[in-house]
C-alpha positions in Angstrom: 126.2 28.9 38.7 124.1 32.1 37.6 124.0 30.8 34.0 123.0 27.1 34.8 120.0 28.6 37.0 119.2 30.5 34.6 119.4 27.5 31.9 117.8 25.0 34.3 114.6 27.7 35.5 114.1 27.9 31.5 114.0 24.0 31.3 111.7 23.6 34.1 109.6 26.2 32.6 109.6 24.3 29.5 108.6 21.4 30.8 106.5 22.0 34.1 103.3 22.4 32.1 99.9 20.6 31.3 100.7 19.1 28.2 103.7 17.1 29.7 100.7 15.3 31.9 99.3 13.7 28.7 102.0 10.9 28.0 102.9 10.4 31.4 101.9 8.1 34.2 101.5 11.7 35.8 98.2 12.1 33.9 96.3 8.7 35.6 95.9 10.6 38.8 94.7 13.7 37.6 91.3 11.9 35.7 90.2 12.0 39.7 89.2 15.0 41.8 88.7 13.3 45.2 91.8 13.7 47.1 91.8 9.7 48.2 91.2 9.0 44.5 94.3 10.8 43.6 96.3 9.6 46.1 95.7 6.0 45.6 95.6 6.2 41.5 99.3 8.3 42.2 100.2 5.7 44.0 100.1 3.0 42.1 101.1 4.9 38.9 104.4 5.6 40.3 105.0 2.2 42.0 104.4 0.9 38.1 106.7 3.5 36.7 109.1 1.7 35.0 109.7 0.5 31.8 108.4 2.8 28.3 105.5 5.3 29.2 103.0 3.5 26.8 103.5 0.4 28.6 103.2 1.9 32.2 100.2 4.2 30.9 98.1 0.8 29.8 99.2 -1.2 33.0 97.8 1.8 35.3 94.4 2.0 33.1 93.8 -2.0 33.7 94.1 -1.4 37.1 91.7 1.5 37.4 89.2 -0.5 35.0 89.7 -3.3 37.6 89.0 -0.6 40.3 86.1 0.4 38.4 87.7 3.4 38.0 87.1 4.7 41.6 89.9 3.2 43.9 88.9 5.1 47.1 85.7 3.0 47.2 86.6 -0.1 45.9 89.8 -0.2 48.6 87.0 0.6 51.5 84.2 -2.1 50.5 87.4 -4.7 49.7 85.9 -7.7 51.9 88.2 -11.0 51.1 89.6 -13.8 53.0 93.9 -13.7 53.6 94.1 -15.8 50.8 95.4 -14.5 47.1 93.4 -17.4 45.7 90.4 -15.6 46.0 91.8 -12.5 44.2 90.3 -13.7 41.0 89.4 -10.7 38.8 93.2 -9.3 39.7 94.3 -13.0 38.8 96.2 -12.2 35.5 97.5 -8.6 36.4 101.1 -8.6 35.7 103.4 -5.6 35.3 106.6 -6.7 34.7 107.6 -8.3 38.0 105.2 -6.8 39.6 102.6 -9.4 39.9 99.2 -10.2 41.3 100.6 -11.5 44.7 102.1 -7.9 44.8 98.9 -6.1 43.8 97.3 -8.0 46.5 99.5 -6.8 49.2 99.2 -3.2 48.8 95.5 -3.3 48.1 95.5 -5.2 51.4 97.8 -2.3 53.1 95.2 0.3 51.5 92.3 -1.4 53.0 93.9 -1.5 56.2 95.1 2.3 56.2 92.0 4.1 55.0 89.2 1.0 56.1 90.5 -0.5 59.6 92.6 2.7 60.6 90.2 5.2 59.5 92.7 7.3 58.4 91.9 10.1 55.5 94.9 10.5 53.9 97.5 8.3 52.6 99.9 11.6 53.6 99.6 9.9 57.5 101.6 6.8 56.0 104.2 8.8 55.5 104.2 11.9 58.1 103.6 9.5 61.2 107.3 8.5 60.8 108.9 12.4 60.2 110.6 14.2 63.0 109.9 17.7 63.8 113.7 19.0 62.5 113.7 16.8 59.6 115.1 17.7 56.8 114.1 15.6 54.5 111.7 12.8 53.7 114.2 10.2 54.5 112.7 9.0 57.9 109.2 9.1 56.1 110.1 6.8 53.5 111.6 4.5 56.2 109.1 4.3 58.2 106.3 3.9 55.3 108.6 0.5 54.2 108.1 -0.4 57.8 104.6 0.4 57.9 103.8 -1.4 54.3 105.3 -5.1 55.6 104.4 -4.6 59.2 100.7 -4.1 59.6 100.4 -7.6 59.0 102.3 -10.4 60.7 100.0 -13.1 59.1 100.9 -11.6 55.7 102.1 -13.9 53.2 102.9 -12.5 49.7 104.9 -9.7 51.1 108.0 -11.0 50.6 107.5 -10.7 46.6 106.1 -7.1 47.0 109.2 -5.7 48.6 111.1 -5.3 45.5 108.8 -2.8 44.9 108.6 -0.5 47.8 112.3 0.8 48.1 113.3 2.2 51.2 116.3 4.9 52.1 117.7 2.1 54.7 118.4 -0.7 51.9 120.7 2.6 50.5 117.8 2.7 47.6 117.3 5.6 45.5 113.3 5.4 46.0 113.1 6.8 42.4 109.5 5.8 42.5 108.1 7.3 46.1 110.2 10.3 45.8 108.4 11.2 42.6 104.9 10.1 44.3 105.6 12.9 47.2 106.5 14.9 44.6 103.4 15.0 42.6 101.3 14.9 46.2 103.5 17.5 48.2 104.9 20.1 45.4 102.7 23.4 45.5 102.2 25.7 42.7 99.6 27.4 39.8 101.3 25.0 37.0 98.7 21.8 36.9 101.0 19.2 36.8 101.9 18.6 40.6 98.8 18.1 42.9 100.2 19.8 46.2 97.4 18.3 48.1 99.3 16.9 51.2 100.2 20.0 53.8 102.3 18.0 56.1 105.2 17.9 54.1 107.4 20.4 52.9 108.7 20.6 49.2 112.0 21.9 50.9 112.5 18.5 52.3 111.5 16.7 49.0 114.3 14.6 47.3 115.1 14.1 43.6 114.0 11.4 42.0 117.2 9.9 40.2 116.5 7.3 37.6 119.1 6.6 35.1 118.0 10.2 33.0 118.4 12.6 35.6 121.7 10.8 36.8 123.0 11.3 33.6 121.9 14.8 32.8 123.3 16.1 36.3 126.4 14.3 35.8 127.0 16.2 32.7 126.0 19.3 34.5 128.7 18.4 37.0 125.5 18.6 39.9 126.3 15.0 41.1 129.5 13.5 41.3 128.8 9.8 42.5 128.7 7.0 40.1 126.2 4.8 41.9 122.3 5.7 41.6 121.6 4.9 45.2 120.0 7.4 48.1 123.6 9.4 49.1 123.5 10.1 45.2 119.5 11.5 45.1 120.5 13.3 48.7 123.8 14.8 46.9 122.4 15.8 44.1 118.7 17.5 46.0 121.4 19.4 48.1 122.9 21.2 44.9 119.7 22.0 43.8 119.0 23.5 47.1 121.8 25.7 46.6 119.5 26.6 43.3 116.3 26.9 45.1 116.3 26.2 49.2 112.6 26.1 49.0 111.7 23.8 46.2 114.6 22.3 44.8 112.6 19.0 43.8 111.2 21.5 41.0 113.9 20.8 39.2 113.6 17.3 38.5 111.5 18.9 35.4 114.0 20.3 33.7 116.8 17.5 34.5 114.2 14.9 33.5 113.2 16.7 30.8 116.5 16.9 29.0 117.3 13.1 29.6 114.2 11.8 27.9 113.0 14.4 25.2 115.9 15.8 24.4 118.4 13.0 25.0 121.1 15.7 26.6 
């Protein structure tokens, strides 16, 4: 174990650093410096993470154009009737499945959360649903699917949208949102991750495990389930804990790193 910590730290070294923000749908958040900026332009960067980076990276800066490049404000002076139809300048948004009728929705939950509940952070979506001995974000991620399609009983397009807001209790992986509370939550002097939520720990982070890291830790013998599902991303974050109890999510660097750049 002493010589794949040693390997791994190296790799997460390697690759947790500014210049791996450039390419990535990392780097669309980080053109903002006010914390609602970030957390909304985060947000739908890793909800549009998949697919090829190039593809992602132009479907995020259509949205910010569309935004006029400050989403804080255009989610709190938002002012339309429940009805899509009059959604015309996001009309003809379409990322993969992920659709206007989608966009709509979530825009709609944003202008509820910050707008109607007043609330400052997007970190309360989450956190309102932890309990204090949690240890991970597994309750959090349940109760923000919960939170997303409930605010609303007169909602009509969420039906579409909830392919793309995964939740531990459908036995998802949550690639997506555990890479979102990564780059909010993680902590440290490197520039990639924005640590600007307090709430949550980065001890109770989990791994996002897309199809790369799966096979990378399978390889490294760190995860031993064939099926990319939520046991799998909670079996392979405790390994890494046993690497680093505090921020085993840190990792997700140097796993992620070897799938896609190095092809390991």
């Amino acid at each position: 174990m002493k010589s794949l910590k040693s390997f791994l730290d190296s790799k997460v070294l390697q690759y947790n650093e500014p210049s791996f923000v450039k390419d990535d749908p990392l780097g669309i958040p980080h053109r903002f410096t006010k914390k609602q900026d970030i957390e909304i332009a985060g947000f739908f960067a890793a909800i549009l993470a998949w697919g090829n980076r190039k593809s992602i990276i132009n479907s995020c800066n259509k949205l910010m154009e569309l935004m006029d490049n400050a989403p804080y404000d255009f989610i709190m002076q938002l002012n339309w009737n429940n009805d899509p139809q009059s959604f015309a300048a996001f009309k003809k948004f379409v990322h993969r499945t992920f659709n206007e009728t989608d966009l709509w929705h979530l825009l709609h939950f944003l202008h509820h959360h910050y707008a109607i509940k007043g609330e400052q952070s997007l970190e309360t979506a989450f956190t309102k649903w932890m309990h204090p001995n949690d240890e991970t974000v597994e309750s959090a991620l349940i109760g923000f699917h919960k939170y997303v399609f409930g605010f609303d009983e007169n909602a009509c397009e969420e039906k579409h949208c909830r392919k793309h807001i995964a939740t531990p209790s459908k036995k998802s992986a949550c690639k997506r949102l555990n890479m979102y509370l990564r780059w909010m939550v993680r902590d440290d002097d490197k520039g990639v991750d924005f640590g600007i939520w307090k709430n949550i720990s980065k001890s109770q982070l989990i791994c996002p495990l897309d199809v790369h890291v799966s096979r990378v830790a399978k390889k490294l013998k760190l995860l031993n389930r064939n099926q990319n599902d939520w046991q799998s991303a909670a079996e392979l974050t405790a390994y890494l804990r046993t690497l680093d109890k505090d921020d085993p999510v840190k990792y997700d660097f140097a796993l992620f790193g070897l799938g896609v750049m190095e092809q390991y």
